[in-house]
ROMAR-284164 format. One line per 10 residues: number of its first residue (from 0); their letters; for each residue y, z, x of N, C-alpha, C, CB. Coordinates in steps of 0.1 Angstrom, whole numbers. Glycine has a CB too. Layout:
N
NUM	a	Y,Z,X,Y,Z,X,Y,Z,X,Y,Z,X  ...
//
This chain:
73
0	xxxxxxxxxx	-200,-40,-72,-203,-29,-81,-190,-24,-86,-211,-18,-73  -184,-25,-101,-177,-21,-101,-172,-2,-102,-175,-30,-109  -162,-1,-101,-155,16,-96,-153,20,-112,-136,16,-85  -160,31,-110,-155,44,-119,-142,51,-114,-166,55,-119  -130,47,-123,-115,59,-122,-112,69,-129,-103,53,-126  -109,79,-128,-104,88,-134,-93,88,-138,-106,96,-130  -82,94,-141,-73,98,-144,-60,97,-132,-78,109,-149  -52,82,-133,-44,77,-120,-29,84,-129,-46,55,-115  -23,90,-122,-4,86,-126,6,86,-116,3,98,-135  10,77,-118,21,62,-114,35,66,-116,19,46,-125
10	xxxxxxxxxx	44,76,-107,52,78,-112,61,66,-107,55,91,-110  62,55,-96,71,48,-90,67,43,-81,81,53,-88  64,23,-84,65,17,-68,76,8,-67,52,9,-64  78,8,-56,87,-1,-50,84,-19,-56,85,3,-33  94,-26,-54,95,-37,-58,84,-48,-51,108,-40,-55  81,-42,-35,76,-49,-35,55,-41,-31,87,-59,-27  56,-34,-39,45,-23,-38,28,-32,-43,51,-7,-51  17,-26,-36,9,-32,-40,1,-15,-46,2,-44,-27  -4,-14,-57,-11,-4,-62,-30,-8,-67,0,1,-76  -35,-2,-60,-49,-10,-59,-61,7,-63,-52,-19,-36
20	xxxxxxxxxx	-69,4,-74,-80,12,-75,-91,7,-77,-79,21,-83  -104,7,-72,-110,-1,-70,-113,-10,-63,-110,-1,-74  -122,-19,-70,-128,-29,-67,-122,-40,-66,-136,-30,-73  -115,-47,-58,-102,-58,-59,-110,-71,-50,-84,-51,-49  -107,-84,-52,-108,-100,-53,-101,-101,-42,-102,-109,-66  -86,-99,-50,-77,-106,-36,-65,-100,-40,-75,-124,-33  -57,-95,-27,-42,-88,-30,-31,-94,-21,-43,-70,-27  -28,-101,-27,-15,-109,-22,2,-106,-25,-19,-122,-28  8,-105,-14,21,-99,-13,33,-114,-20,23,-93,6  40,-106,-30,47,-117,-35,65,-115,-27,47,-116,-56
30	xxxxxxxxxx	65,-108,-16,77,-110,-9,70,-103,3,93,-104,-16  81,-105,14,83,-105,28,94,-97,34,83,-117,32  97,-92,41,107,-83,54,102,-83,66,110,-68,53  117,-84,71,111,-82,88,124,-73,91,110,-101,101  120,-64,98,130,-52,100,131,-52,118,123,-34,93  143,-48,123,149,-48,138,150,-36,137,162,-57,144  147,-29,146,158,-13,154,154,-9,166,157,3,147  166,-8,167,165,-1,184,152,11,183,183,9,190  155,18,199,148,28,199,148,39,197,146,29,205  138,48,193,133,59,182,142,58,167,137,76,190
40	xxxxxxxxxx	142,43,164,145,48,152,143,54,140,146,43,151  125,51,142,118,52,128,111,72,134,101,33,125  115,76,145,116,89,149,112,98,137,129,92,154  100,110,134,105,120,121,98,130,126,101,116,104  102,144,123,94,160,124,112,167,129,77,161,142  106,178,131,115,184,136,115,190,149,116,191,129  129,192,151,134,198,166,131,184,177,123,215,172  136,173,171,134,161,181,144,158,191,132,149,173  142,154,202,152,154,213,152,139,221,148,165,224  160,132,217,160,116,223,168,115,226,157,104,217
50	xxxxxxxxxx	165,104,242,175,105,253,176,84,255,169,117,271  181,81,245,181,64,247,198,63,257,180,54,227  198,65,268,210,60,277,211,42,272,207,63,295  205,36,275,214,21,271,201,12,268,226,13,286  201,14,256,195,6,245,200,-8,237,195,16,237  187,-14,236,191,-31,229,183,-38,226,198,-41,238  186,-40,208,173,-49,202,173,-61,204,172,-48,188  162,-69,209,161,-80,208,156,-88,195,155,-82,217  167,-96,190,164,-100,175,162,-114,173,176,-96,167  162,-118,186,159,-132,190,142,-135,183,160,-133,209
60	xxxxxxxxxx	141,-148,174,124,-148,169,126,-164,167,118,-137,152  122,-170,174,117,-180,180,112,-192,173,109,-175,187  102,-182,163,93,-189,151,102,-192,139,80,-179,144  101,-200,129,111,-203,122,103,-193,110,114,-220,119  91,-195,108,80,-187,92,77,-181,105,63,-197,78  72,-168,96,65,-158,100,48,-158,92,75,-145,98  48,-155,81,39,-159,72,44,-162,61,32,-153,70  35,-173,53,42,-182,40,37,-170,33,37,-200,35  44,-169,16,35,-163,3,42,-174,-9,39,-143,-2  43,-189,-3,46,-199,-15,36,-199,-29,45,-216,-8
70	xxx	22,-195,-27,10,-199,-30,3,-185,-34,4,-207,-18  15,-175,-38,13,-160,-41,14,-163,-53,23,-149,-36  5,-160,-68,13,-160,-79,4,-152,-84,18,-172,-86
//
């Protein structure tokens, strides 16, 4: 059934941003990241108190692909 939209504004996506209204087939990502960080990194609010004494990312990954997007176009 397709969607009735109103009135969308787009001030800014990122490069690698997927923007979807509606009724969508198939949404396929045309790039990939894989991010490491220690602990509380991604931490947010206020009056936060972290006590990491001895901390260590393991960045070791085993797999060579994580997931392909050759076949993204």
């Amino acid at each position: 059934m397709p969607a009735i939209v109103g009135v969308a504004q787009v001030i800014t996506l990122g490069s690698s941003s997927v923007f979807h209204i509606g009724d969508v087939y198939k949404i396929m990502p045309f790039s990939t990241a894989k991010t490491f960080s220690g602990a509380g990194s991604f931490n947010t609010g206020d009056s936060l108190q972290l006590q990491n004494n001895v901390s260590s990312t393991n960045t070791h990954d085993s797999d060579v692909y994580d997931q392909g997007i050759a076949l993204n176009a």
